[in-house]
C-alpha positions in Angstrom: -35.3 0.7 -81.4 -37.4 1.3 -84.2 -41.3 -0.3 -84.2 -41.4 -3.3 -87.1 -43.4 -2.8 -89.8 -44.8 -5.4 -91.9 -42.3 -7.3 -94.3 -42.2 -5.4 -97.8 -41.6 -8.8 -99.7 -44.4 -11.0 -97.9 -46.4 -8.6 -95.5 -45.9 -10.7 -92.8 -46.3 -9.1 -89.7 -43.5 -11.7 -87.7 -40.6 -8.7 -88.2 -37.9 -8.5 -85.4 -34.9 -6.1 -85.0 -32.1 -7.5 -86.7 -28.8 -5.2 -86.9 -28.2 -1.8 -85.6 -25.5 0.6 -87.0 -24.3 4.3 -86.4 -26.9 5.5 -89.7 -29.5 2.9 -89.5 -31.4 -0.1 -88.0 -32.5 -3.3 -90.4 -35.2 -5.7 -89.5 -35.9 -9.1 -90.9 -38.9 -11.4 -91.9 -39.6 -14.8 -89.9 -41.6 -15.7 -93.0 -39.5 -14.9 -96.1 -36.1 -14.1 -94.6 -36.1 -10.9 -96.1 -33.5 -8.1 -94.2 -34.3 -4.7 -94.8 -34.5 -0.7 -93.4 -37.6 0.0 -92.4 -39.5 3.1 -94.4 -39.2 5.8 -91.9 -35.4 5.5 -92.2 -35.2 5.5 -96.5 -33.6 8.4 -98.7 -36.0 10.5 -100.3 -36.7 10.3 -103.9 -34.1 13.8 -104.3 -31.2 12.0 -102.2 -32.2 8.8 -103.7 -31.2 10.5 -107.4 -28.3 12.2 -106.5 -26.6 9.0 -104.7 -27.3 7.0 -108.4 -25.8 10.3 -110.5 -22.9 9.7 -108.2 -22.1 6.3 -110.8 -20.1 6.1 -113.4 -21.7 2.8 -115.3 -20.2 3.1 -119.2 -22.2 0.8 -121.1 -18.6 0.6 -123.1 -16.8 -0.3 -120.3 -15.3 -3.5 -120.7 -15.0 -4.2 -116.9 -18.3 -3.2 -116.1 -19.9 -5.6 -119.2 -18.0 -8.5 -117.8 -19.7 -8.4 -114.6 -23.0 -8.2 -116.0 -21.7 -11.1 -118.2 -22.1 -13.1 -115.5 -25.9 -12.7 -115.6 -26.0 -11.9 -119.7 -24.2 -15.4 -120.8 -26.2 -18.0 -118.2 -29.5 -16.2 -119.0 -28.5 -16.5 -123.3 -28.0 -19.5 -123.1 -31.8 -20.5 -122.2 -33.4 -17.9 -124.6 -34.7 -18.8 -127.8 -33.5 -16.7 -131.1 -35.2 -13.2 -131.1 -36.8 -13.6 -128.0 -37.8 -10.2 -126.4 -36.8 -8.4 -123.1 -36.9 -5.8 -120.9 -34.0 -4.2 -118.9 -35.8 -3.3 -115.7 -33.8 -0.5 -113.6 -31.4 0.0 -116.6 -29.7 3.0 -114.8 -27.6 6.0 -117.5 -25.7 3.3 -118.9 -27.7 0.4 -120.3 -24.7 -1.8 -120.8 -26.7 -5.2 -120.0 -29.2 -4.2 -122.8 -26.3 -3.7 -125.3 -25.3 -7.1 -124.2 -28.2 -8.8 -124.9 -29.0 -6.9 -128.5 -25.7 -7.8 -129.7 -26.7 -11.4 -129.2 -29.5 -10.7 -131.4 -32.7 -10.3 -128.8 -34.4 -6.7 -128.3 -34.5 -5.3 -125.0 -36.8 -2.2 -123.5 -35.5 -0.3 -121.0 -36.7 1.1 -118.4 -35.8 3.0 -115.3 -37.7 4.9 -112.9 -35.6 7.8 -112.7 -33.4 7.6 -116.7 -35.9 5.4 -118.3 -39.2 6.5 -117.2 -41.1 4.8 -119.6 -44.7 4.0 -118.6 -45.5 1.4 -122.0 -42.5 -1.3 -121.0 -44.8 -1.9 -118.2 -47.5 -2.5 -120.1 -46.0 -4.8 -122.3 -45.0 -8.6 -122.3 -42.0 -10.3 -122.1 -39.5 -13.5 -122.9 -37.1 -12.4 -120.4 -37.1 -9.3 -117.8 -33.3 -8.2 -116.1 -33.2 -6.7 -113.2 -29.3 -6.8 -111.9 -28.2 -4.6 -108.8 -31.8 -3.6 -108.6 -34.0 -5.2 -105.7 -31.5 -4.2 -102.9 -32.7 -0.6 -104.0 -37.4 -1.7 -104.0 -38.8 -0.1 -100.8 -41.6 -2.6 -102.2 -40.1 -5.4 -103.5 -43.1 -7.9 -103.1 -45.4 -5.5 -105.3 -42.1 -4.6 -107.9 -41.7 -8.3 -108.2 -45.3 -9.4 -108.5 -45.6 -7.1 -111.6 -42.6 -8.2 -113.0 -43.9 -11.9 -112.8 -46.7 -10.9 -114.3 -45.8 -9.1 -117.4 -43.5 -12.7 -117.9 -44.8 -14.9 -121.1 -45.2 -18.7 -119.8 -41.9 -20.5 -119.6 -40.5 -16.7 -119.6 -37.4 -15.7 -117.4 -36.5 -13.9 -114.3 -32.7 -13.0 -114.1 -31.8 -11.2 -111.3 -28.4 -10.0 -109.8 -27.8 -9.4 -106.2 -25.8 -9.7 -103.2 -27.1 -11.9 -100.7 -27.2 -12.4 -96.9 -25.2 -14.9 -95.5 -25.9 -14.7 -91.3 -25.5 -11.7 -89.4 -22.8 -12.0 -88.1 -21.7 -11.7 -91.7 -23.5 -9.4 -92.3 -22.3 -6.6 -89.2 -19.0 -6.4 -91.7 -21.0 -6.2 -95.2 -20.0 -3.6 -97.6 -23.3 -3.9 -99.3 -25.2 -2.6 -96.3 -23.5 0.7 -96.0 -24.7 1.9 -99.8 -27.5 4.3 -98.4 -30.1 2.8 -101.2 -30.0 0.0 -100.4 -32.7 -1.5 -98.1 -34.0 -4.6 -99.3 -31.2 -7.6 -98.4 -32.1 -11.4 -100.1 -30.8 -14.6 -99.3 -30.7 -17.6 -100.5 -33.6 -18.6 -98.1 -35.0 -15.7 -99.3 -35.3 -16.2 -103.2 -36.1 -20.1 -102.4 -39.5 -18.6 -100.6 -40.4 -16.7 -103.2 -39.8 -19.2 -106.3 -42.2 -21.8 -104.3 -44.9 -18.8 -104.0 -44.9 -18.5 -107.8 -44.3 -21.7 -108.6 -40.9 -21.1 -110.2 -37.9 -23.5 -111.5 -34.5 -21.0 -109.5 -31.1 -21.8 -110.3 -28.5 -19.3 -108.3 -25.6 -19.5 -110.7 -22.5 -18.1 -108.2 -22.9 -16.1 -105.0 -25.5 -13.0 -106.8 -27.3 -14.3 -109.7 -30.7 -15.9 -109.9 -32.6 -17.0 -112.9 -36.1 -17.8 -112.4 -37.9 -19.4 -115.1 -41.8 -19.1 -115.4 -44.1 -22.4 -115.2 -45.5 -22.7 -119.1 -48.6 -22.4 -119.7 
């Protein structure tokens, strides 16, 4: 069994063994709830790539813009006209950018590995996405304190996710075998982390958040 590390999300130091497969182990937080791999058991930046090339996202494929619709049409609905976003972890195929644009709001993207673009993070923001993206953060409490802060007051948060139910749930989850990802919220998890930042959360169905900045 491996030794715990501190909790990516919080730092805590109160991390216990949690699951055990035939690839991997998973450990989670007693503070935030957090589940995730611990660091010495991560893909390498090379087999981290070459797992994403392996998708085939079309941002002009209708299936695939429905389900980001289900972030997209909750999150339009509480943004003013022309306010301005960023697409954070856009991926090859932007198709949640296109969504937004053609509702009349631009949207940066950016990517670490297709849309390396150091000036979105030096920007601000109405409204930052980050869909199927925080399973993937090695640090997710660093990724996630930046995000906050490049927010404008009374800004939004959306964020799409699968989340941990129980273990015993999650010993037959899909979403654990993807080898990238390593960072597992729940709804416990998310709840923690608006009360840090002082954030109004509404989940909207089982995997989207939106997390709307206190104004100022």
């Amino acid at each position: 069994m491996t030794d715990c590390p501190h909790c990516p999300l919080c730092r805590a130091a109160e991390t216990a063994h949690y699951w055990q497969d035939r690839r991997r182990s998973y450990l989670s937080c007693a503070c935030c709830e957090l589940v995730f791999v611990p660091p010495q058991e991560h893909l390498d930046s090379a087999e981290e790539r070459a797992e994403y090339d392996l998708h085939q996202n079309s941002e002009n494929d209708a299936g695939y813009r429905a389900f980001l619709g289900r972030l997209a049409e909750p999150l339009l609905t509480r943004l003013p006209a022309g306010a301005r976003g960023m697409d954070f972890g856009c991926g090859p195929g932007p198709a949640l950018a296109a969504l937004l644009e053609e509702a009349g709001h631009p949207v940066i993207r950016y990517d670490v590995f297709y849309a390396p673009d150091p000036q979105a993070l030096s920007s601000t923001y109405d409204f930052i996405t980050a869909t199927e993206v925080v399973e993937h953060l090695s640090q997710p409490g660093s990724e996630l304190a930046r995000l906050w802060s490049l927010l404008r007051p009374d800004g939004w948060l959306g964020v799409m996710t699968k989340l941990v139910a129980n273990r015993d749930a999650f010993t037959r989850w899909h979403y654990k075998n993807d080898p990238t990802h390593i960072s597992f919220f729940s709804m416990a998890t998310w709840e923690w982390w608006a009360e840090q930042y002082g954030a109004e959360l509404t989940f909207i169905g089982s995997d989207v958040m939106l997390l709307r900045k206190p104004p100022a």
